[in-house]
C-alpha positions as a printed NumPy array, in Angstrom:
array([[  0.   ,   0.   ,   0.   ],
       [  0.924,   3.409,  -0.99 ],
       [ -0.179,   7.074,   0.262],
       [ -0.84 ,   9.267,  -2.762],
       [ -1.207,  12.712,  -3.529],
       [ -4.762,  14.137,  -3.061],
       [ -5.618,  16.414,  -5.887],
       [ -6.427,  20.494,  -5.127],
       [ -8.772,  22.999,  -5.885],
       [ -8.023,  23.51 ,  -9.257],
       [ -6.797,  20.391, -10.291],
       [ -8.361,  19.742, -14.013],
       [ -8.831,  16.014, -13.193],
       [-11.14 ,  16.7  , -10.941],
       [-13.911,  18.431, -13.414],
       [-13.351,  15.235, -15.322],
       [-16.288,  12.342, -15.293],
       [-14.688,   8.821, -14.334],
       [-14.498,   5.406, -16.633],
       [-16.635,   2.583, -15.165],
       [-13.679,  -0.166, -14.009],
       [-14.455,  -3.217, -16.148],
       [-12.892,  -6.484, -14.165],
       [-11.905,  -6.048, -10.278],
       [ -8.516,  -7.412, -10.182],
       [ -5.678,  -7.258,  -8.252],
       [ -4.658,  -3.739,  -9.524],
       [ -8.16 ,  -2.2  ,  -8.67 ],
       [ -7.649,  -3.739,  -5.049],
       [ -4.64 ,  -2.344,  -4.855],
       [ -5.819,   1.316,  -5.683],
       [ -8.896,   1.092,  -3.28 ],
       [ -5.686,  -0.2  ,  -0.285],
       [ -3.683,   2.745,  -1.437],
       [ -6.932,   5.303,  -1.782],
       [ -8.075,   3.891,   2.123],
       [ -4.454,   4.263,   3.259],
       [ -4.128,   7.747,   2.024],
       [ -7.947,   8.68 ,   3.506],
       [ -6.837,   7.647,   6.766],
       [ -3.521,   9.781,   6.562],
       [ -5.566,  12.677,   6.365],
       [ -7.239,  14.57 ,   9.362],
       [-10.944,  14.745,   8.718],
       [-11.305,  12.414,   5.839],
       [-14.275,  10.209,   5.507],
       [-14.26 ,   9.331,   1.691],
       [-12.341,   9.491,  -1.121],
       [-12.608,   8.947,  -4.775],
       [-10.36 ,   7.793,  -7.355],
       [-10.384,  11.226,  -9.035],
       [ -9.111,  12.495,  -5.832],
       [ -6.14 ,  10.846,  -6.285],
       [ -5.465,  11.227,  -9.915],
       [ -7.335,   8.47 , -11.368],
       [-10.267,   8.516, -13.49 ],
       [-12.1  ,   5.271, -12.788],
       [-15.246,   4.876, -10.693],
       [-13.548,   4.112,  -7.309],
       [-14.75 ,   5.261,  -4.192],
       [-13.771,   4.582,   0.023],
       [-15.684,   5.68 ,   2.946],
       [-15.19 ,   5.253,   6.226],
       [-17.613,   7.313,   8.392],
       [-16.747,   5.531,  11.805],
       [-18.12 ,   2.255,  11.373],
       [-15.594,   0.493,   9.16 ],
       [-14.347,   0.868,   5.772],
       [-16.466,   0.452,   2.254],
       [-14.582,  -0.188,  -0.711],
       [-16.843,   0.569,  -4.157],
       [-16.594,   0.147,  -7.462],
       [-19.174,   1.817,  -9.947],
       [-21.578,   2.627,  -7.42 ],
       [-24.423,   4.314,  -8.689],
       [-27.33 ,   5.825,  -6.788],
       [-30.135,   3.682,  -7.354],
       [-33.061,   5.899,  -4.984],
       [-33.029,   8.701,  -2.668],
       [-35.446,   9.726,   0.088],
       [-35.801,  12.969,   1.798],
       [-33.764,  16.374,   1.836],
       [-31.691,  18.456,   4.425],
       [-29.166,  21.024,   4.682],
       [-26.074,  19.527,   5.549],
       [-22.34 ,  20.869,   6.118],
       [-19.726,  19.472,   4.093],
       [-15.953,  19.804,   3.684],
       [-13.47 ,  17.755,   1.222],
       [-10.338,  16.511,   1.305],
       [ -9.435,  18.439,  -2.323],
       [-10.745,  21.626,  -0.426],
       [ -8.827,  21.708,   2.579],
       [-10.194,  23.754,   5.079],
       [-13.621,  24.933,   3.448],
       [-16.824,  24.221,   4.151],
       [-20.491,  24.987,   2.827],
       [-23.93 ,  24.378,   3.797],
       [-25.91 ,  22.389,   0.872],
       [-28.884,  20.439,   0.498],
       [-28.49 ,  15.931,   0.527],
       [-30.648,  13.596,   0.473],
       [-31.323,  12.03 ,   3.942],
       [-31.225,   8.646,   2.838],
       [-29.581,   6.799,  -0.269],
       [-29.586,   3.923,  -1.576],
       [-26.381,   2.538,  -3.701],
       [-25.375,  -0.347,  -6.213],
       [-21.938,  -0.904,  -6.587],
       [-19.251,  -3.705,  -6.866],
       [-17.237,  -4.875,  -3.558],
       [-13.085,  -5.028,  -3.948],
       [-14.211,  -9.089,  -4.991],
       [-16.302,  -8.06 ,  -7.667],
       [-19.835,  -9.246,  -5.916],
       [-22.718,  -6.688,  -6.033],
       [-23.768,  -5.078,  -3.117],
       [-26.546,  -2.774,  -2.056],
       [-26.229,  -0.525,   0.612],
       [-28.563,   2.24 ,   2.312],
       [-26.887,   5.153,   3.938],
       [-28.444,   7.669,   6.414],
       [-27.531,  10.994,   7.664],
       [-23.866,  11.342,   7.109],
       [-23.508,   8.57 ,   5.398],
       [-25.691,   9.298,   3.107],
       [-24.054,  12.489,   2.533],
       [-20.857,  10.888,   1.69 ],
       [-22.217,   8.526,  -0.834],
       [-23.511,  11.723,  -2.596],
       [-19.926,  13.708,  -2.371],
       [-18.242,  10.64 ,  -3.893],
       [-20.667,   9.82 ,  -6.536],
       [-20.11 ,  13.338,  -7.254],
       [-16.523,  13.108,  -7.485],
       [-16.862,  10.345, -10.26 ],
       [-19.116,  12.634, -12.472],
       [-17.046,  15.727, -12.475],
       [-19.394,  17.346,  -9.869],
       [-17.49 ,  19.306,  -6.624],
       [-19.455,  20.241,  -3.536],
       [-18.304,  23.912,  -3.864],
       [-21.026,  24.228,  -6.545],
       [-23.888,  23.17 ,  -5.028],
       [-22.808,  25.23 ,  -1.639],
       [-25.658,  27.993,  -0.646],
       [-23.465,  29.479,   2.161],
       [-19.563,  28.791,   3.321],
       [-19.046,  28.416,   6.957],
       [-15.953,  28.355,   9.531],
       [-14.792,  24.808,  10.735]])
């Protein structure tokens, strides 16, 4: 496992929409290790997607205090509800917006073994699965921010 460089601000990658990964081999494992390694190096991080690191391909880990989730192509598949939420990012170090996220999603994705999964996310969970779905299409939370506020 590897840290790697998390992409800033104006990084062009990161306006870019990812490639879905087409077999879950031994490489792909070895980017989601790397991408969890370098999540965890960080202060505040609780997600991460492949962009994030320089890599276009539809990666994403989250760890939001009860274990890590490694996904590949996760797509939303429903959402329920809306609230205003805070949000920061790792590629936007130290700023932070209030926006509007679902309060609960529901995703599809592929595990680091290849097997679909389904998973439902609440709250801040929820909220992450949004920011790094996001990440994968191009999209950055600073858009959709109504208001910036002080960590």
């Amino acid at each position: 496992m590897a840290l790697r460089e998390i992409r800033l601000f104006d990084d062009e990658i990161l306006r870019k929409k990812s490639k879905p990964v087409e077999v879950v081999d031994d490489k792909i494992r070895e980017i989601l290790n790397d991408m969890a390694e370098t999540m965890y190096a960080t202060e505040n991080g609780g997600g991460l997607a492949a962009p994030q690191i320089g890599i276009l391909k539809r990666l994403v880990v989250i760890d939001m205090g009860k274990g890590l989730i490694k996904l590949v192509n996760p797509v939303i598949i429903s959402q329920e509800g809306e609230h205003e939420v805070i949000e920061g990012c790792l590629s936007f170090p130290n700023i932070y917006g209030k926006l509007k996220r679902p309060k609960k999603v529901t995703v599809q994705a592929l595990n680091e073994k290849g097997e679909e999964v389904i998973l439902t996310g609440k709250g801040d969970l929820a909220k992450c699965f949004c920011h790094e779905i996001d990440h994968l299409n191009g999209n950055l939370f600073v858009d959709l921010v109504t208001e910036y506020v002080k960590s």
